[in-house]
MARKOL-290580 format. One record per residue (C-alpha): x, y, z. Coordinates in pm, 1 decimal. Example, Ala and Ser with C-alpha at 12.3 -4.5 7.8 and 13.67 -1.06 7.14 Angstrom:
+----------+----------+----------+
:     east :    north :       up :
+----------+----------+----------+
:   1230.0 :   -450.0 :    780.0 :
:   1367.0 :   -106.0 :    714.0 :
+----------+----------+----------+
END
This chain:
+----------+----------+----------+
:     east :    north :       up :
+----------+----------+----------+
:   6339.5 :  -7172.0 :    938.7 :
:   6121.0 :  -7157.6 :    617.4 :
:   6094.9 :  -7406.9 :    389.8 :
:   6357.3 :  -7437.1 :    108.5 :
:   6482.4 :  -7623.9 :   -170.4 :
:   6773.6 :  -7597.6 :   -364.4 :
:   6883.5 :  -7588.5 :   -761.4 :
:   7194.2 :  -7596.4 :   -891.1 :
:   7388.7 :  -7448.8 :   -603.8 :
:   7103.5 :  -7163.1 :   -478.1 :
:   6869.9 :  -7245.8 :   -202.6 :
:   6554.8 :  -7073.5 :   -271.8 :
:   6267.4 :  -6959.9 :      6.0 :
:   5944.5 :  -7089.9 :    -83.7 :
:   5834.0 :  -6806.4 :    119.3 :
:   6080.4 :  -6509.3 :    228.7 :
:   6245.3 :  -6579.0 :    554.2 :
:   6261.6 :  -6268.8 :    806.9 :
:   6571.7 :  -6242.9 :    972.9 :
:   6827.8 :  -5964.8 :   1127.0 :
:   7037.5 :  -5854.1 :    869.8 :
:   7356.5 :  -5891.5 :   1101.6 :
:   7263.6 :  -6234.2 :   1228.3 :
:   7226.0 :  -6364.4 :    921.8 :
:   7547.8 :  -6251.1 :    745.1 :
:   7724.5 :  -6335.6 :   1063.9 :
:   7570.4 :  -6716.5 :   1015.2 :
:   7654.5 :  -6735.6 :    671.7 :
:   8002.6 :  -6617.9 :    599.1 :
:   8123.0 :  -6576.5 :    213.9 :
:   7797.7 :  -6660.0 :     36.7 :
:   7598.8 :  -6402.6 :   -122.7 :
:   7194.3 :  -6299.9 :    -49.7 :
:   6913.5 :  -6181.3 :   -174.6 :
:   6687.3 :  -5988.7 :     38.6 :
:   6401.5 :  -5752.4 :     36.6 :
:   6353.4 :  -5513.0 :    267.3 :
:   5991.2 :  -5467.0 :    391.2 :
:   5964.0 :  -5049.2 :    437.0 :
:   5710.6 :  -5099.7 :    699.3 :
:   5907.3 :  -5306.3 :    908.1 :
:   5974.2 :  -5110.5 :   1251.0 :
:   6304.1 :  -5292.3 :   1327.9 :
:   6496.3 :  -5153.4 :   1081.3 :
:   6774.6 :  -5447.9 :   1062.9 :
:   6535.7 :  -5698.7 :    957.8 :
:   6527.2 :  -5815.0 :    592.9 :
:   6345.7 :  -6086.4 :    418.4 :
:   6572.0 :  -6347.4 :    255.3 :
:   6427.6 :  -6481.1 :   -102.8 :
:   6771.1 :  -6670.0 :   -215.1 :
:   7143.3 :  -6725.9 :    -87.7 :
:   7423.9 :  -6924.8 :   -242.9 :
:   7461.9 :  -7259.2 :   -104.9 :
:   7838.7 :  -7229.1 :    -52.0 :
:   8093.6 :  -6895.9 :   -161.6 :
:   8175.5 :  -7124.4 :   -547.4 :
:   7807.8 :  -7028.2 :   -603.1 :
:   7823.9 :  -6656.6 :   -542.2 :
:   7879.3 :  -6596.6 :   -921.5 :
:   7537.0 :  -6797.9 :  -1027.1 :
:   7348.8 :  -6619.3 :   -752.0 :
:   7445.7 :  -6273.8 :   -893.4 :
:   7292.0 :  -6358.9 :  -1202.2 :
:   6980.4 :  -6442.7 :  -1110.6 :
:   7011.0 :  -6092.0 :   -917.9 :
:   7018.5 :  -5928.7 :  -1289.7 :
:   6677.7 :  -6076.0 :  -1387.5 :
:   6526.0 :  -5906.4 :  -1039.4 :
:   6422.3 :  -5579.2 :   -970.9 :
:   6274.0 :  -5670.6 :   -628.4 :
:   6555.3 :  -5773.6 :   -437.8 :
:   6912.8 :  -5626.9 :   -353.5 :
:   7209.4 :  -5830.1 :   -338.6 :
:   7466.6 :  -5851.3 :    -77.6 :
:   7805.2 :  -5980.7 :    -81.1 :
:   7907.3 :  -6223.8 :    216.7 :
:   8164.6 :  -6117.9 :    382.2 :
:   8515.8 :  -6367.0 :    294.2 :
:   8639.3 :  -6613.1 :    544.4 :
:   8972.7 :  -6443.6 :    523.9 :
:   8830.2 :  -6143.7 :    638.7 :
:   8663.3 :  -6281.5 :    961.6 :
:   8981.1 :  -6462.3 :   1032.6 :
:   9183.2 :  -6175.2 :   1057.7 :
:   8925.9 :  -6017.8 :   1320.7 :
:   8927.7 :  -6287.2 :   1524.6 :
:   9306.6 :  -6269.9 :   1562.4 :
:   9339.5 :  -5895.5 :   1690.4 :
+----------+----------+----------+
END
């Protein structure tokens, strides 16, 4: 993986990191992203991740730092509670 470093609860991407879309909200359930999307990628899944919330009580932080941006979009992880419920039918 790219390297990072974190402040105050948002790990940023010194460089964006490519990764599939569904991998990567798969590996990192109920914290928030921020991604751009490169048009000229073929594969159309993949996404470039600038920043992501170290843990779900940082969500609120990251989506302010999404307001400043007019680069990026912002996705919402999807909640433990959700993926739990899945995984039991």
């Amino acid at each position: 993986m790219s390297e990072t470093y974190e402040k105050d609860g948002i790990i940023y991407f010194k460089e964006p990191f490519r990764a599939d879309f569904w991998e990567w909200i798969d590996e990192h359930i109920g914290v928030d992203t921020m991604f751009i999307k490169n048009p000229v990628e073929l594969e159309e899944d993949i996404i470039y991740v600038v920043v992501y919330a170290k843990d779900k009580g940082n969500n609120a932080k990251l989506s302010e730092i999404n307001r400043s941006r007019q680069d990026t979009t912002l996705v919402r992880g999807i909640p433990e509670e959700e993926v739990c419920s899945i995984d039991s039918i």
